[in-house]
KESE-403372 format. One line per 10 residues: number of its first residue (from 1); their letters; for each residue x negated, y negated, z of C-alpha. Coordinates in steps of 0.25 Angstrom, whole numbers, plus 5000, padded with zeros to 4 digits. Each point is the difference from the previous one (the first is absolute). Layout:
BEGIN
NUM = a = X/Y/Z ~ ...
end
This chain:
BEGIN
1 = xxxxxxxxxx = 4778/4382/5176 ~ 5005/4987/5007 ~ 4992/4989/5002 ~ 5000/4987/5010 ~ 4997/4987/5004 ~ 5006/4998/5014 ~ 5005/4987/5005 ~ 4990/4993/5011 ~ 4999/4990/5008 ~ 4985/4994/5002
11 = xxxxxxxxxx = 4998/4993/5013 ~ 4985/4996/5003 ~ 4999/4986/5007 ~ 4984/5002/5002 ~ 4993/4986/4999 ~ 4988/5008/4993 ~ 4986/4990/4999 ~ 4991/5006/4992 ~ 4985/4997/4996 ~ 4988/4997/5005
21 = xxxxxxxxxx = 4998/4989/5012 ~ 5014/5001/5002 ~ 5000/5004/5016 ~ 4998/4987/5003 ~ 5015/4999/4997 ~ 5003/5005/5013 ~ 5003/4987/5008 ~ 5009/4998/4990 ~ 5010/5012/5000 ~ 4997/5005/5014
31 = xxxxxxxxxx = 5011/4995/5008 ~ 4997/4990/5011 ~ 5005/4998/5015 ~ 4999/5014/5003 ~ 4988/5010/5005 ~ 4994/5008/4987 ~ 4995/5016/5004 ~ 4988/5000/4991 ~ 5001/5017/4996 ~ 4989/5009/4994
41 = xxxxxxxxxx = 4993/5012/4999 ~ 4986/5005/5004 ~ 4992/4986/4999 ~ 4998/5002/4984 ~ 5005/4986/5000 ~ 4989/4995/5009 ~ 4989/5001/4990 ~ 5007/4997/4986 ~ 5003/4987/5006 ~ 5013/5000/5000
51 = xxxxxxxxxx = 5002/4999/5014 ~ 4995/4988/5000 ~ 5005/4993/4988 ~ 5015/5005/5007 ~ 4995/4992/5016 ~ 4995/4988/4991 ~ 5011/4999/4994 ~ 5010/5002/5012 ~ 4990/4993/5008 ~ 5012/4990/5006
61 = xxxxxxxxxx = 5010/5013/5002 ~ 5001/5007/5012 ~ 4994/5015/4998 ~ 5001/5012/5007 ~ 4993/5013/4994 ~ 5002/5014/5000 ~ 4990/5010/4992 ~ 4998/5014/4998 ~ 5012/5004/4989 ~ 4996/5012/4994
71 = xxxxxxxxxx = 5001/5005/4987 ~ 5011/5008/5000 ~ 5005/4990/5011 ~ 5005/5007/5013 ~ 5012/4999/5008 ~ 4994/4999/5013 ~ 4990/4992/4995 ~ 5011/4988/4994 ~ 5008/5002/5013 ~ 4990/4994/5007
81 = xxxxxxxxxx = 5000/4987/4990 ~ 5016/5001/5003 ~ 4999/4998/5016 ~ 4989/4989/4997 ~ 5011/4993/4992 ~ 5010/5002/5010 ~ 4990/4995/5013 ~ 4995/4987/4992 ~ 5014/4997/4991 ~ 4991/4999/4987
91 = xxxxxxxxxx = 5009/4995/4989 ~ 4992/5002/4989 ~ 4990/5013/4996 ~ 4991/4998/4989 ~ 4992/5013/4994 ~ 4985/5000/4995 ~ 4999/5013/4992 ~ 5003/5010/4991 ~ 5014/5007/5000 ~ 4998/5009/5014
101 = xxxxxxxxxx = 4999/4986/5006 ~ 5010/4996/4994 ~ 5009/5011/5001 ~ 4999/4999/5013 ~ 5004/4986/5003 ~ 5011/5003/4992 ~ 5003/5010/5011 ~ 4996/4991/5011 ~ 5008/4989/4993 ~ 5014/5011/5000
111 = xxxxxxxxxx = 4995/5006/5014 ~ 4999/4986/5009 ~ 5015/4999/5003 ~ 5006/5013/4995 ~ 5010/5004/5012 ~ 4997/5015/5000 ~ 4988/5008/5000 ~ 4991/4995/4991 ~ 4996/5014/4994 ~ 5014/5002/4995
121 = xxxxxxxxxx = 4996/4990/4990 ~ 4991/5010/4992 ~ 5008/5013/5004 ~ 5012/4994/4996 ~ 4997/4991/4987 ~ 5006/4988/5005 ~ 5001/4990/4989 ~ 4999/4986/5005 ~ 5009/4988/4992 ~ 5000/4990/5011
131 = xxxxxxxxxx = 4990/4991/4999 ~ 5003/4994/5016 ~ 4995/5013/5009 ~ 4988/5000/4991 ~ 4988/4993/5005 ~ 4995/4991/4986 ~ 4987/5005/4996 ~ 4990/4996/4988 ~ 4987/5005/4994 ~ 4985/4999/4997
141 = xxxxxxxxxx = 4997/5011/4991 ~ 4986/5008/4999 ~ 5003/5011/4995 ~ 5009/5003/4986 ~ 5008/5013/5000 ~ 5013/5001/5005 ~ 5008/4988/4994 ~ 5003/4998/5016 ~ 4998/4985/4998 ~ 5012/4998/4992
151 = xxxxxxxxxx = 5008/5012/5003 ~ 5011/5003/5014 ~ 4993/5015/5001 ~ 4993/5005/5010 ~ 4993/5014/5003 ~ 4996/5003/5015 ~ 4995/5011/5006 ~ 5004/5007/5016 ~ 4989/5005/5004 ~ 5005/5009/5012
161 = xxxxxxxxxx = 5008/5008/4989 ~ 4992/4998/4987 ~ 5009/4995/4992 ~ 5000/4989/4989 ~ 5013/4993/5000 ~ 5004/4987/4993 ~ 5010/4988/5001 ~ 5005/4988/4994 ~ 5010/4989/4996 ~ 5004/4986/4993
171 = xxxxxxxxxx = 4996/4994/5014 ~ 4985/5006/4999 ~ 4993/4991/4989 ~ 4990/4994/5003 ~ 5003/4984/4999 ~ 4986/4997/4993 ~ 4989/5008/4997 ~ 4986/4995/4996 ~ 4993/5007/4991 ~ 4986/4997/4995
181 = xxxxxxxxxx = 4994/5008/4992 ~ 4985/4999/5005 ~ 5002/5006/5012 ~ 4998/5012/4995 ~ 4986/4997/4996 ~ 4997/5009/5013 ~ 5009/5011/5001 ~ 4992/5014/5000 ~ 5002/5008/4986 ~ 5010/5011/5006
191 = xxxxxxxxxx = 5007/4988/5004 ~ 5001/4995/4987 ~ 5002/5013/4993 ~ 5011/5004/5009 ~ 5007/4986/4998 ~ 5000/5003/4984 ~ 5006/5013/5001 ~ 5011/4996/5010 ~ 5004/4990/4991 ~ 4999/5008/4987
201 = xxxxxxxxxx = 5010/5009/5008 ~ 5009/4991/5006 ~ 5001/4996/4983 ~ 5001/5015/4999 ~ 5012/5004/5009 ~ 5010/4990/4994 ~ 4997/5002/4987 ~ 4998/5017/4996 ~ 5012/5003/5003 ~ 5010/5001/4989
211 = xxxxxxxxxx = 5004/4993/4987 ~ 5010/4987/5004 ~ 5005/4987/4990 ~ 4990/4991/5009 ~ 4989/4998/4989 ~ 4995/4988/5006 ~ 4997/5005/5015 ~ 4994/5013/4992 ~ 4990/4989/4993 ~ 4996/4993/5012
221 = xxxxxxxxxx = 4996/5014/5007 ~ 4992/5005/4989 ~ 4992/4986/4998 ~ 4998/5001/5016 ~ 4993/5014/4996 ~ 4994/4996/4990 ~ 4993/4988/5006 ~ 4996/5009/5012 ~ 4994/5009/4990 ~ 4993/4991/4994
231 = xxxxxxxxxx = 4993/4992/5014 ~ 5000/5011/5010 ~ 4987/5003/4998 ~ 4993/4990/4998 ~ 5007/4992/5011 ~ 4993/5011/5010 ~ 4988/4996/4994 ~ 5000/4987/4998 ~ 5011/4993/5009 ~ 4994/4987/5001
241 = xxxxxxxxxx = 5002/4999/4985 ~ 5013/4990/5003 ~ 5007/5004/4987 ~ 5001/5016/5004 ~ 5003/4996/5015 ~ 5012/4992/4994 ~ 5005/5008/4994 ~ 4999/5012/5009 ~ 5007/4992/5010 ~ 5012/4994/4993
251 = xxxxxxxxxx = 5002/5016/4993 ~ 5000/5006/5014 ~ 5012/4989/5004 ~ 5007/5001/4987 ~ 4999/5016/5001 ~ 5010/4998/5013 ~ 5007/4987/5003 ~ 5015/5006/4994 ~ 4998/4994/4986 ~ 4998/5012/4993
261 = xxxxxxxxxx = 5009/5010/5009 ~ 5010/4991/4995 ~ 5012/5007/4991 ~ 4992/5014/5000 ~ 4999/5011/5008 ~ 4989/5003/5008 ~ 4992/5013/5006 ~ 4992/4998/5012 ~ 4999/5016/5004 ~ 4984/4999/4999
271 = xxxxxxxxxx = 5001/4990/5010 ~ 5009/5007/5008 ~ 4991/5012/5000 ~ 4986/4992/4999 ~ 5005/4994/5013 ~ 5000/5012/5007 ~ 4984/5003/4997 ~ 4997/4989/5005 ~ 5009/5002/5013 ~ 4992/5014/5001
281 = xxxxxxxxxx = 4986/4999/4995 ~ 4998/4983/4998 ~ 4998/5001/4986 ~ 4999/4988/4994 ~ 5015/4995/4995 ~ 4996/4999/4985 ~ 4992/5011/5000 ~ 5012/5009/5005 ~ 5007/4995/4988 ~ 4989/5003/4991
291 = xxxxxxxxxx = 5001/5015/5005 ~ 5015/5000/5000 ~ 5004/4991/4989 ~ 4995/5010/4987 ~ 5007/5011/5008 ~ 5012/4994/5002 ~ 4999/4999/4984 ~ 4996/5013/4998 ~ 5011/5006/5008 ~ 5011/4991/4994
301 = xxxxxxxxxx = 4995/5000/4986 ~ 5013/5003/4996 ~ 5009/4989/5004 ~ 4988/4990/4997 ~ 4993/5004/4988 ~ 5008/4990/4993 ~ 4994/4988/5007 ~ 4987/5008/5003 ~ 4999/4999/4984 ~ 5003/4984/4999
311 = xxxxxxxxxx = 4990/4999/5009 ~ 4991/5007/4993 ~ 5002/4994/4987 ~ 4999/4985/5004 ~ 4991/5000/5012 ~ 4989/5009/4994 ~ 5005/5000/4986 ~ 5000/5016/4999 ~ 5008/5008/4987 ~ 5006/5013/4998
321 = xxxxxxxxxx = 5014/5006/5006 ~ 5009/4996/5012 ~ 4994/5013/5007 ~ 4985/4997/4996 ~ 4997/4985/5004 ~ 5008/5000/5012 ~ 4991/5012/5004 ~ 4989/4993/4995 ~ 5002/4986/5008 ~ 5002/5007/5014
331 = xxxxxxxxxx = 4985/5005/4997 ~ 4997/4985/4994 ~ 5006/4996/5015 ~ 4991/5010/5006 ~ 4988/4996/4992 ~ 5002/4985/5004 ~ 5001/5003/5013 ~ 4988/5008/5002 ~ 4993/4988/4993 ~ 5006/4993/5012
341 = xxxxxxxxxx = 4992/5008/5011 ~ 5011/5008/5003 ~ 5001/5014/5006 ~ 5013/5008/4993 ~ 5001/5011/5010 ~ 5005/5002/5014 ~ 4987/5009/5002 ~ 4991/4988/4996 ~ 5006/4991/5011 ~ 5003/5008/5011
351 = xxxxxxxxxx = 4996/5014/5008 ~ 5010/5010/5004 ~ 5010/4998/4990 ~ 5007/5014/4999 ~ 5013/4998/5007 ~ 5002/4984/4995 ~ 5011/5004/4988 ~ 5009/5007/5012 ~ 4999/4989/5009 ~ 5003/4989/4990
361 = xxxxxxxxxx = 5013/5009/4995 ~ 5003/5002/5017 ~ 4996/4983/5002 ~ 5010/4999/4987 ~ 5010/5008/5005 ~ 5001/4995/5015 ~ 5001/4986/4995 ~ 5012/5005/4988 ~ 4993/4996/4987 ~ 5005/5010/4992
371 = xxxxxxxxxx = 4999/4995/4990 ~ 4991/4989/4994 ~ 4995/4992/4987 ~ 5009/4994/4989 ~ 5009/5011/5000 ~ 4998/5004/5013 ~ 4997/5013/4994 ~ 4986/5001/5007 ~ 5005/5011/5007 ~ 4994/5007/5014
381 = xxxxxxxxxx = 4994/5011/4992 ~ 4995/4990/4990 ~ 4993/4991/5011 ~ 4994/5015/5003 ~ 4995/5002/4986 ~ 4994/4986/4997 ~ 4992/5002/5014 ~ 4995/5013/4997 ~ 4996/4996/4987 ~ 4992/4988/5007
391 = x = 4991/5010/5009
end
């Protein structure tokens, strides 16, 4: 056996404000001498009051609005925002919301003077380095999850073809993103849940994967588990408590803003297959990856057992052999998310669910992902098996 570290670069120019009180920044790092497209979701922002920390803050900027990103934000949805930016020459987008919204501003930001059309951008993976044919957004976030506030990724959906397709680049960070932790105080529970076990993923598909030379980036991920371990359910219940919020928050952007990607390999197949539940049923994101994620485990046991048992033995402390404990933690992992609110079966989720493993193998095919994961050895039939184990 071989092990790794591989080199890296690490590039994240993020101006990141954290902490309570901290919107009131905004005049301060929110460029001036330019219109501002305020960009939000359903209206969740008009009664947290973070709607009207962000206009009294911007109170001397001028502002345009567009609402109604959706989770799971829409392709037709943001191309709307795209012609607005176009018609008014707005030079500055600033996103107020979770990671659909900003994921879709990232889009937005990509889509505004992109030469082709705009849809190629998904379909084809286009990566985007130059920071010029972007539009410069920044971020109020309200809901902690996908790490979106320090990260270049993005996930959008087309609805007329029900696919869930993502995009990306150096030229797709956000230049600030504020982040206070007491917003949170009003999110729903399944919001909450949802956001701990998307981030407990994210952890999860860089680092079971196989053993490497990186000890410290293996560190890191597994005190990111443990902490969500230790707060995920109490912050549901108690999220005005500002020391679980906290920490729920700067977890949920550690968990993916590159640091601990960096010199490893990294997974990501429940997420390409979660992606498409959501695309067919509107499963929640993180609960497709608390239906697929253990599965995926099950079905590749043999190619992760080694990390599966790590994991094991220093996140929940578990003894016996290779074989045993790494059994043992993916039912721990299973436990924990049931603790969460979680669902673990396609058939809890969703209704008429018999053909979905074909059509995910078909989806796969069509697009030429043969072969994903670490060692790409997450084959076609494999995809079949982890989603028929899932019904």
């Amino acid at each position: 056996m071989f092990f790794f570290f591989f080199n890296f670069e690490l590039y994240n120019p993020v101006h990141y404000i954290f902490g309570q009180g901290q919107i009131a920044k905004l005049a301060e790092v929110t460029p001036k001498n330019t219109k501002i497209l305020l960009a939000y979701g359903g209206g969740s922002i008009f009664k947290n009051g973070v709607y009207d920390q962000v206009k009294a803050a911007l109170a001397d900027f001028e502002l345009l609005e567009f609402g109604g990103i959706e989770p799971n934000p829409r392709y037709e949805t943001l191309m709307k925002a795209v012609e607005l930016i176009r018609t008014e020459n707005i030079g500055f987008i600033l996103a107020i919301g979770g990671g659909s919204v900003i994921d879709g501003v990232k889009f937005i930001s990509a889509a505004v003077h992109y030469p082709g059309n705009a849809i190629e951008i998904l379909k084809q993976r286009i990566l985007f380095k130059d920071a010029s044919v972007c539009v410069p957004f920044g971020t109020v976030l309200t809901l902690p999850a996908t790490g979106s506030e320090m990260n270049s990724g993005a996930v959008v959906t087309i609805e007329a073809t029900q696919e869930k397709l993502t995009l990306g680049g150096s030229a797709l960070f956000p230049k600030f993103s504020i982040v206070d932790p007491t917003v949170i105080a009003s999110l729903p529970k399944r919001q909450l849940q949802n956001g701990v076990v998307d981030a407990f993923t994210h952890v999860m598909e860089q680092y079971v994967t196989y053993p490497h030379d990186a000890l410290l980036q293996d560190r890191i991920a597994e005190s990111i588990l443990q902490t969500l371990i230790e707060i995920g359910p109490s912050v549901v219940e108690n999220p005005t408590d500002y020391k679980l919020a906290s920490n729920f928050v700067w977890s949920a952007t550690m968990a993916l803003n590159g640091l601990i990607q960096k010199g490893v390999p990294s997974d990501w197949a429940t997420h390409m297959i979660g992606h498409e539940l959501t695309a067919l049923y509107e499963i929640d994101h993180a609960r497709t990856l608390a239906i697929i994620g253990p599965n995926l485990y099950r079905v590749m046991f043999d190619t992760k057992k080694e990390k599966l048992a790590q994991f094991g033995q220093r996140v929940w402390n578990l003894s016996g052999s290779t074989e045993e404990i790494a059994k043992a933690a993916i039912d721990k992992t299973v436990d924990f998310f049931h603790t969460m609110g979680m669902k673990t079966r396609i058939s809890e989720n969703a209704e008429n669910i018999e053909g979905t493993a074909d059509f995910i193998v078909q989806r796969f095919e069509e697009r030429g992902w043969l072969g994903l994961g670490e060692r790409q050895n997450v084959t076609l039939e494999k995809v079949r098996e982890i989603v028929t184990l899932s019904y």
